[in-house]
PLY file of the C-alpha trace (Angstrom):
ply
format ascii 1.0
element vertex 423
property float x
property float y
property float z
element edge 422
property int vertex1
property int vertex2
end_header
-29.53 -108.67 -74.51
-26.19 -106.50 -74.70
-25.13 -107.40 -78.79
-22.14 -109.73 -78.38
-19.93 -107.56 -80.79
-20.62 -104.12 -78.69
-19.67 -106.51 -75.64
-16.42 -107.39 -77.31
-15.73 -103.85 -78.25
-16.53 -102.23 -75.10
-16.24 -104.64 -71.97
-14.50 -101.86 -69.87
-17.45 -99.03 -70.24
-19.95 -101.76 -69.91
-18.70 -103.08 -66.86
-18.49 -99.27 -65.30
-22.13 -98.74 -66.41
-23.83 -101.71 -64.96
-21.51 -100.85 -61.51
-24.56 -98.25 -61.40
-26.67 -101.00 -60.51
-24.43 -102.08 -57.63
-23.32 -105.07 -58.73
-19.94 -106.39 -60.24
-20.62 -108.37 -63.47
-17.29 -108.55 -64.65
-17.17 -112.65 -63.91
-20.35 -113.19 -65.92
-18.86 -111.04 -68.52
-15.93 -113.02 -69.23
-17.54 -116.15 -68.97
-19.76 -114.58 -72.14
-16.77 -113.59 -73.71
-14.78 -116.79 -73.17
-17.87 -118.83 -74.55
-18.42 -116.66 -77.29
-14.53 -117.66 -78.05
-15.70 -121.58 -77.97
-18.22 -120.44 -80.53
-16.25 -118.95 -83.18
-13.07 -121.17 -82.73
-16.06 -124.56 -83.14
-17.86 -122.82 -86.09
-14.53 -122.13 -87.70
-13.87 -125.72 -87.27
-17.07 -126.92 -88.00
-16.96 -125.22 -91.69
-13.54 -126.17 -92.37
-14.23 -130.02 -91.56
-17.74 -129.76 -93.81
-15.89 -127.67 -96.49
-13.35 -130.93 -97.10
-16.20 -133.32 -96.91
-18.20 -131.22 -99.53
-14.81 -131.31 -101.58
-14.09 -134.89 -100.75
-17.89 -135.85 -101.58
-17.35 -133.59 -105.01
-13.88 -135.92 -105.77
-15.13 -139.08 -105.32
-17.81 -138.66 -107.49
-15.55 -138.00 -110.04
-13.04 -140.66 -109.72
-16.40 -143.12 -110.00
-17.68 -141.68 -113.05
-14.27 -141.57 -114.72
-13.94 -145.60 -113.72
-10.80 -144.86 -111.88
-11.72 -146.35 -108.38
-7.73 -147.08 -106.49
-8.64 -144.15 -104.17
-12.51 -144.17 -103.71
-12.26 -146.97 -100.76
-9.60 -144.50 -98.64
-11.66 -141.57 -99.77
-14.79 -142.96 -98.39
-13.31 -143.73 -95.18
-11.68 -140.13 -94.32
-15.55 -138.81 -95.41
-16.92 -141.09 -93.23
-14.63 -139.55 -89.97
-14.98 -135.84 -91.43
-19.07 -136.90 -91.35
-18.77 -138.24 -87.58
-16.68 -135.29 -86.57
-18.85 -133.39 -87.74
-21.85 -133.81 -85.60
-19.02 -134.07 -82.62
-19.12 -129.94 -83.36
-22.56 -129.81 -84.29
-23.41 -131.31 -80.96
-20.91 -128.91 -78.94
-21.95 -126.22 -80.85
-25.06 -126.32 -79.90
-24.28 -126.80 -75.93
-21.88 -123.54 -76.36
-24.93 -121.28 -77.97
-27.30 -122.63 -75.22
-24.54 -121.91 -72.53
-23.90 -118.54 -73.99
-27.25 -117.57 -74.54
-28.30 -118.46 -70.78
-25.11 -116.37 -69.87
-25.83 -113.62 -72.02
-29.46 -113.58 -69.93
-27.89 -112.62 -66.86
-26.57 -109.61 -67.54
-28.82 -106.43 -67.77
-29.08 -103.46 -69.83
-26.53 -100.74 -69.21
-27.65 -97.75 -67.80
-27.23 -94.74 -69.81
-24.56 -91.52 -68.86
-27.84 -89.66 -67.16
-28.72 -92.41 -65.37
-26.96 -92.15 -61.61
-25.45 -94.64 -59.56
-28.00 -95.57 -56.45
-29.10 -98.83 -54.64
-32.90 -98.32 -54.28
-35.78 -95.36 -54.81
-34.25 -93.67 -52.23
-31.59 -92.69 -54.50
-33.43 -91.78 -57.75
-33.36 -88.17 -58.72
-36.51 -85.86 -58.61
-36.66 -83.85 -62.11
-39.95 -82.07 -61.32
-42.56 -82.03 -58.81
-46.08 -80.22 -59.41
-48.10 -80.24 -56.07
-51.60 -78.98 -55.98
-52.42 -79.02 -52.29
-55.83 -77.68 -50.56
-54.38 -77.87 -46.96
-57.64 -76.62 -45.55
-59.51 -79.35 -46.00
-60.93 -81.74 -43.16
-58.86 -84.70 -42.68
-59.49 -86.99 -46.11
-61.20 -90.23 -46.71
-58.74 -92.96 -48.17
-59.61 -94.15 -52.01
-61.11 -97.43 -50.64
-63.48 -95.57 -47.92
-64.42 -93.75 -50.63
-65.37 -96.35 -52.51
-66.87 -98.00 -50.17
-68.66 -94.56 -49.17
-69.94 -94.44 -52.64
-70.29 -97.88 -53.57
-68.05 -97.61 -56.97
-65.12 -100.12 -55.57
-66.19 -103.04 -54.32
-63.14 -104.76 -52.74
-64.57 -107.30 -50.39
-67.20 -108.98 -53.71
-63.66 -109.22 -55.33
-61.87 -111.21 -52.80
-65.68 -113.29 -52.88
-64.92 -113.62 -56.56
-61.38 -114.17 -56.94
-59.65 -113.13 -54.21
-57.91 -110.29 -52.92
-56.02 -107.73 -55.68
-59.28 -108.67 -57.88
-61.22 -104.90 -57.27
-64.96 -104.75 -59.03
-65.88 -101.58 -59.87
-69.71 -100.53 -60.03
-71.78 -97.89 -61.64
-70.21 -94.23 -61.35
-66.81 -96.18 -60.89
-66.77 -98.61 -63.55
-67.77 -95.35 -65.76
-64.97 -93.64 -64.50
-63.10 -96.59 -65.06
-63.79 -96.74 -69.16
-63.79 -92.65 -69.26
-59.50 -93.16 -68.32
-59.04 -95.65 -70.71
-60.92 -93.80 -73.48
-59.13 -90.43 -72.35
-55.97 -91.95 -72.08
-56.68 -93.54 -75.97
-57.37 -90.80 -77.31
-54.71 -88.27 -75.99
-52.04 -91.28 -77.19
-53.62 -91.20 -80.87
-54.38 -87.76 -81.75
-50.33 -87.77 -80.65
-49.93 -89.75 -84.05
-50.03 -93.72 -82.23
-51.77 -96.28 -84.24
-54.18 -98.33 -81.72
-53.84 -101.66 -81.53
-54.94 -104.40 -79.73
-53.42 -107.28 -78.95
-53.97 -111.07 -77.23
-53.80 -110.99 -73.62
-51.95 -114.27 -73.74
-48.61 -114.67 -74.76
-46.14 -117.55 -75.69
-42.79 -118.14 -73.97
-40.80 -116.72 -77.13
-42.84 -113.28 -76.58
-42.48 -113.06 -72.87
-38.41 -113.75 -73.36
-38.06 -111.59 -76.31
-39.41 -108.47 -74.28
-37.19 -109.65 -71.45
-39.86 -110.67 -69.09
-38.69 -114.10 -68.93
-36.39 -115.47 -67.31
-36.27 -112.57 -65.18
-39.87 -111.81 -64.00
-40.80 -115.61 -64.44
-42.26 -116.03 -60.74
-43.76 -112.42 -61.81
-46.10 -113.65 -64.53
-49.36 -115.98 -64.30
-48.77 -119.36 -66.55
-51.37 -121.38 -67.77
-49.70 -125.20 -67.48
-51.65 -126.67 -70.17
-51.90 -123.91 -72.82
-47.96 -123.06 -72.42
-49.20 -119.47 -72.28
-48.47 -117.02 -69.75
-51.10 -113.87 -69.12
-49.45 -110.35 -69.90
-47.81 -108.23 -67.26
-48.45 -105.15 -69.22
-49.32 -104.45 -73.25
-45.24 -103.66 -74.22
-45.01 -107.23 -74.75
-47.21 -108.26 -77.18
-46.98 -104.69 -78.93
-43.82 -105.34 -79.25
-43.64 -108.47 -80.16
-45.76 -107.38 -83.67
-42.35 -106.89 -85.09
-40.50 -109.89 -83.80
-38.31 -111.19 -86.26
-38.95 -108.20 -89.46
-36.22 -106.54 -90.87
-37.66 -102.80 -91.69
-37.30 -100.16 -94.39
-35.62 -97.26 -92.96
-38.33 -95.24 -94.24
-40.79 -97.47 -92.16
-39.44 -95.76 -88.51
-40.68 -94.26 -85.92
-43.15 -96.99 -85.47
-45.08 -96.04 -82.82
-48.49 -97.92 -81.31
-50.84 -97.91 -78.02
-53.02 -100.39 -76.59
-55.69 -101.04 -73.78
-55.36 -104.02 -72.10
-56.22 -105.68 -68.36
-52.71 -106.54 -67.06
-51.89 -109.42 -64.32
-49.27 -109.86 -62.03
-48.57 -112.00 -58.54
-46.77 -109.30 -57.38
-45.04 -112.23 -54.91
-43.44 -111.19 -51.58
-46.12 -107.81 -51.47
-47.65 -107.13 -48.38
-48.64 -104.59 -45.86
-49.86 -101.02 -46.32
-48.23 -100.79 -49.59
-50.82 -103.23 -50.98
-54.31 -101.41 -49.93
-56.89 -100.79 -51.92
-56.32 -99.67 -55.73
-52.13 -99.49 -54.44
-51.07 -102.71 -55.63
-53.48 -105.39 -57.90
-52.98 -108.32 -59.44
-55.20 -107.57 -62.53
-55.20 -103.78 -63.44
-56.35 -101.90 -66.67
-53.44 -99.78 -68.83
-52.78 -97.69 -71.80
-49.53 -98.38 -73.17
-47.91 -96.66 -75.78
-44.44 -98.45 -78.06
-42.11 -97.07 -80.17
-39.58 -97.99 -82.44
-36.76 -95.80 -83.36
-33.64 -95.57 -85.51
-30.69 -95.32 -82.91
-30.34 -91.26 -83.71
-33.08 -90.69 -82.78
-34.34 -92.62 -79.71
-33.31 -89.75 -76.85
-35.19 -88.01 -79.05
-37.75 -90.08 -79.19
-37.86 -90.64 -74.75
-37.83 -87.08 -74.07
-41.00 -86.83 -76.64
-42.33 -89.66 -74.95
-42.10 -88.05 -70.95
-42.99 -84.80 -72.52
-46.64 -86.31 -73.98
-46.89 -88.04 -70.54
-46.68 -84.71 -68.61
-48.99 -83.25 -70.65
-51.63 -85.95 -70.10
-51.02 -86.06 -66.51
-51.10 -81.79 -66.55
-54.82 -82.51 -67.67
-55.93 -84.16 -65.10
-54.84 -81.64 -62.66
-53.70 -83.07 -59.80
-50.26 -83.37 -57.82
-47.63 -85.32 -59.59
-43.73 -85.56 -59.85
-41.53 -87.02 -62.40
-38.32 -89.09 -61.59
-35.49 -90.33 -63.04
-34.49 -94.02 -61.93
-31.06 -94.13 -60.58
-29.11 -97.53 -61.24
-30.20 -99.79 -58.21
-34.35 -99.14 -59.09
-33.51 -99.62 -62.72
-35.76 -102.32 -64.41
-33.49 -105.05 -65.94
-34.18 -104.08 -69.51
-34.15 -100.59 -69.28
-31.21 -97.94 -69.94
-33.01 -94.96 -68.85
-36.65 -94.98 -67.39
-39.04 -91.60 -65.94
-41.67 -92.33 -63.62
-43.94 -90.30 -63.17
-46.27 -90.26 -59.72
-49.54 -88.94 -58.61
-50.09 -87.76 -54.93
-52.44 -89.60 -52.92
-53.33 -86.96 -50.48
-55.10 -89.40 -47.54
-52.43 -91.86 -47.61
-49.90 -88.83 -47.93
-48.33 -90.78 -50.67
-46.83 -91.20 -54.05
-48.00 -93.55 -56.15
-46.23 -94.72 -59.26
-49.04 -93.91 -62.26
-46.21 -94.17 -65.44
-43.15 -95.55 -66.63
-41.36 -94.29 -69.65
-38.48 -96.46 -70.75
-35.78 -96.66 -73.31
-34.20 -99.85 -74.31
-31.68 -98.96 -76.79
-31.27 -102.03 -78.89
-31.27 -104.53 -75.50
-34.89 -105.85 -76.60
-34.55 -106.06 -80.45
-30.95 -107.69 -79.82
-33.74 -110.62 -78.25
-36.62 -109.90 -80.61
-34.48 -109.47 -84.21
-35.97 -106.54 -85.41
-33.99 -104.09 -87.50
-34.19 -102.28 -90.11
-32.18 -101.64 -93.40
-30.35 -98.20 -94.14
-30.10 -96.55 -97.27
-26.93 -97.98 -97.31
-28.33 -101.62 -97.38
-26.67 -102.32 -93.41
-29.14 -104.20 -91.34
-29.17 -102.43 -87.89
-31.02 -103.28 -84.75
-33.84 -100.59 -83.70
-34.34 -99.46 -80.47
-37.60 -99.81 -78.66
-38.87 -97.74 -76.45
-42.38 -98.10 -74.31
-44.45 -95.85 -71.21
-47.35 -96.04 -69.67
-50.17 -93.68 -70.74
-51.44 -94.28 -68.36
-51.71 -97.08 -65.60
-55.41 -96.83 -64.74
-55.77 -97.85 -60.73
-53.53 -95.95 -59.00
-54.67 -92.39 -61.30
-58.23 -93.82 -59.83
-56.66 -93.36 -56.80
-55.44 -90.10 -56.18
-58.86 -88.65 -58.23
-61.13 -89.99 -55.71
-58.69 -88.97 -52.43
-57.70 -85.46 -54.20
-60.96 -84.58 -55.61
-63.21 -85.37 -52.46
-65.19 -82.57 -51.39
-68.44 -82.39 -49.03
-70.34 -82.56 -51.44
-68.79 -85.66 -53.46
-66.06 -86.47 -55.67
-65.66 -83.85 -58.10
-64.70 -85.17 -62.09
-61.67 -83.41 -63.54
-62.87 -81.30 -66.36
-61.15 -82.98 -68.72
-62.83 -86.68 -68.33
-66.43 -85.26 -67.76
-67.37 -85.61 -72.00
-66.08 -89.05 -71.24
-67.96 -89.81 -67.96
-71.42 -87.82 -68.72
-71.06 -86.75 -65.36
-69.45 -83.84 -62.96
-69.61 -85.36 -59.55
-69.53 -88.84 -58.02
-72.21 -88.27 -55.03
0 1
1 2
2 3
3 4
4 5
5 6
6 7
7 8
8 9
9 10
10 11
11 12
12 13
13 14
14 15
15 16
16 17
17 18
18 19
19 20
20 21
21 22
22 23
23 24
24 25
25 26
26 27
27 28
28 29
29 30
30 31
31 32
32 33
33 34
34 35
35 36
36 37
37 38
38 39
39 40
40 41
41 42
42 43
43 44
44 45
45 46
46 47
47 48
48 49
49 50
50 51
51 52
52 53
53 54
54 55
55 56
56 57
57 58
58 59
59 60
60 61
61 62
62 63
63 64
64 65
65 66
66 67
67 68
68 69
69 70
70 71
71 72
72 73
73 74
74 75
75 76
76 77
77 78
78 79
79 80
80 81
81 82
82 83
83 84
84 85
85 86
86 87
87 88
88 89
89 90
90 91
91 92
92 93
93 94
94 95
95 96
96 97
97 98
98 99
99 100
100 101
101 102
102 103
103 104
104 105
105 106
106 107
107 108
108 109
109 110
110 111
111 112
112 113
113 114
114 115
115 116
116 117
117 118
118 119
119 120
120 121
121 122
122 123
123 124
124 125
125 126
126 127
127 128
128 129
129 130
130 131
131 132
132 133
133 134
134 135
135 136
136 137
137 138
138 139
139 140
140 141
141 142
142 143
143 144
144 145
145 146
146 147
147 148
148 149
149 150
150 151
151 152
152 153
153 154
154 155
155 156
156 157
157 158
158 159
159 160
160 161
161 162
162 163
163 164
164 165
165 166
166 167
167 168
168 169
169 170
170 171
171 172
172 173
173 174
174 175
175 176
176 177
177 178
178 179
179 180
180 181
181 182
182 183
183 184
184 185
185 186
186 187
187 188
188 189
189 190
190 191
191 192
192 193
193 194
194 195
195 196
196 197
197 198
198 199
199 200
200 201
201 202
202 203
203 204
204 205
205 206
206 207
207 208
208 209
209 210
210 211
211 212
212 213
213 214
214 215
215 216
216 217
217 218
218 219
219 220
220 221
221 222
222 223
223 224
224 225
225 226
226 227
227 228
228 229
229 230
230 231
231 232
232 233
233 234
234 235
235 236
236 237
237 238
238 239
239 240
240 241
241 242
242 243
243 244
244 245
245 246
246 247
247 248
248 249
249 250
250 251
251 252
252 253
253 254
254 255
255 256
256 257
257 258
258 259
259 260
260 261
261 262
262 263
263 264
264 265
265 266
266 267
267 268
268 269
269 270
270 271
271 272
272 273
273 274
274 275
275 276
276 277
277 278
278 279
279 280
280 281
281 282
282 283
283 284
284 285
285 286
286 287
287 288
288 289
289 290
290 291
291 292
292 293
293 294
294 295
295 296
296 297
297 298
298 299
299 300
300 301
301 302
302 303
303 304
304 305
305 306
306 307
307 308
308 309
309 310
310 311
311 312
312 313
313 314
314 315
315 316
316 317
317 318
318 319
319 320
320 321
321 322
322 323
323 324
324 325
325 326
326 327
327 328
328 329
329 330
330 331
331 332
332 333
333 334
334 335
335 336
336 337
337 338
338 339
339 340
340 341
341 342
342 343
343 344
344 345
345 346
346 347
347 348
348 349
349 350
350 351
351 352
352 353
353 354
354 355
355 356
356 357
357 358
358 359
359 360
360 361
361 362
362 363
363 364
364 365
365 366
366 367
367 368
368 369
369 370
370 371
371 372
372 373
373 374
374 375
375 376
376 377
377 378
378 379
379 380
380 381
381 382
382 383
383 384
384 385
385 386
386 387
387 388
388 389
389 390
390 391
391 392
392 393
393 394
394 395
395 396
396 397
397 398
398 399
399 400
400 401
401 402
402 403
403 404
404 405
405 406
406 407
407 408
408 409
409 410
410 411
411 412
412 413
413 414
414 415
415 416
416 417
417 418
418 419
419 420
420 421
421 422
């Protein structure tokens, strides 16, 4: 959530960034502001009316062990109203901080100055684009032909299991599989991230905290009975390690990755855009978190995209790096780089990474700061990115490495496979 003081303090520029999404929250701005109002003005009232009762409480003690007793009866009675009043504010503040806090939900991060204004991916800005094309090649299997073709990806025993965005993967595949997540591991810790790993289930105050709720709530799988909801990706229980600690300064960067299976409905997708490996609801993904003192979290982002490239360099195939514009902004984010791999049969880009900066919009939710020299309690910023999102890279190896002869293993995951070729 946007703090409430920098909202006070800056209504004008905030309003002007979140235009970038293209939409107006100026009304749902005031009504924060004018709520936030209530609050202070009942609070203020609230501690006045329990200061006298405290005072009147402290008096009429006094006047009964001194024996002197002509006042107590009248002093009783106006405690008695101050007490009753009391919980009148009690009970209205409480209404106000639930009215503000749902209010304060609806309005998303603001994007930073880089970040353009643009309605959808058509408008996000291409920062660098690598392609890797062999243009004499026959016309190319799909990913899913070719795992048919090679019986690694097993679709249709999915769907037979579960049902359909439920993929098995078999022998040379399922290797392949565990080779990315290992790669992708160890890449992320030999870069200095402490590996972690985490439940797969989280509570409601995790899933809110990381901003997943109430926004993605028709997003996420929830188990009824367990109050528990299944993760959509690792940031959220990674993050949620620190929920509620106040840090040493000395204590930042924190930064962590974790392997996990990730699950979401992915409601309202259908069509091409779901085939094969393109769109799951259970996938497998390296994630990697930090958190950053507010000097340094640009910083921190471009180090983040920069480790990304370099992971995705390895692998050698086609990719392309983008920078969201407003309108395909995620609602937490401030500033987010995608990266995408080529999928040369579907002639394609698929989304492999997402590297996002939060500023302090997730620890405003989470309350974790830290403590300056100085003793001033600050909120950190978070920051999280895929390294990477195991499916879709899947994907684009099988369509871009295809050959006559088989599916050829980029160098750099053969002393993870044991193998050269899938054949």
């Amino acid at each position: 959530m946007v703090p409430l003081q920098f909202l006070r303090e800056n209504k004008k520029a905030i309003i002007q960034s979140l235009m970038k999404r293209g939409i107006d929250y100026e009304p749902v701005i005031d009504r924060v502001l004018k709520l936030d109002i209530q609050r202070r003005e009942t609070q203020t009232q609230m501690d006045s009316s329990l200061s006298e009762s405290n005072k009147l409480s402290k008096l009429i003690g006094e006047q009964i062990k001194s024996g002197d007793l002509s006042q107590v009866k009248s002093l009783k009675e106006r405690n008695f109203q101050l007490k009753n009043q009391n919980k009148i504010y009690l009970n209205d503040l409480n209404e106000i901080k639930k009215s503000l806090l749902e209010e304060r939900c609806n309005i998303p991060n603001p994007p930073l100055n880089k970040v353009v204004k643009g309605k959808n991916s058509d408008d996000n800005e291409i920062i660098k684009e690598v392609l890797k094309l062999d243009k004499t090649q026959p016309k190319l299997l799909s990913h899913w032909d070719l795992g048919k073709k090679y019986d690694i990806i097993d679709f249709e025993l999915g769907v037979k299991i579960t049902a359909a965005g439920f993929p098995v993967y078999k022998g040379k595949g399922a290797k392949l599989q565990r080779a990315l997540v290992n790669f992708f591991l160890d890449k992320n810790t030999n870069e200095g991230y402490q590996e972690v790993q985490v439940p797969h289930l989280v509570n409601y105050q995790s899933a809110f905290s990381t901003g997943q709720l109430p926004d993605k709530e028709g997003q996420m799988y929830f188990l009824e009975k367990e109050n528990l909801y299944l993760i959509p990706t690792a940031e959220v229980p990674i993050t949620n390690i620190y929920r509620g600690v106040t840090l040493d300064e000395s204590h930042l960067p924190i930064t962590l990755t974790g392997y996990t299976p990730c699950f979401r409905r992915e409601a309202g997708s259908y069509g091409k855009d779901v085939r094969g490996l393109n769109r799951l609801h259970q996938f497998d993904k390296v994630e990697i978190v930090r958190l950053e003192k507010e000097d340094k979290s640009l910083e921190a982002l471009s180090k983040m995209v920069e480790h990304v490239e370099k992971i995705v360099n390895e692998l050698g195939l086609p990719y392309r790096i983008l920078r969201l514009c407003g309108g395909d902004l995620g609602f937490t984010s401030a500033c987010t780089y995608d990266f995408e791999l080529f999928s040369a049969a579907q002639n394609k880009w698929l989304e492999i990474s997402s590297v996002s900066t939060f500023e302090n919009f997730q620890s405003e939710r989470l309350g974790i700061k830290y403590k300056s020299k100085n003793g001033v309690k600050k909120n950190v910023h978070t920051l999280n990115g895929s390294a990477l999102a195991i499916p879709r890279v899947m994907a684009s190896i099988l369509e871009n490495c295809q050959s006559e002869n088989g599916i050829k293993i980029p160098n750099c995951l053969i002393p993870y496979t044991g193998f050269e070729i899938i054949n």
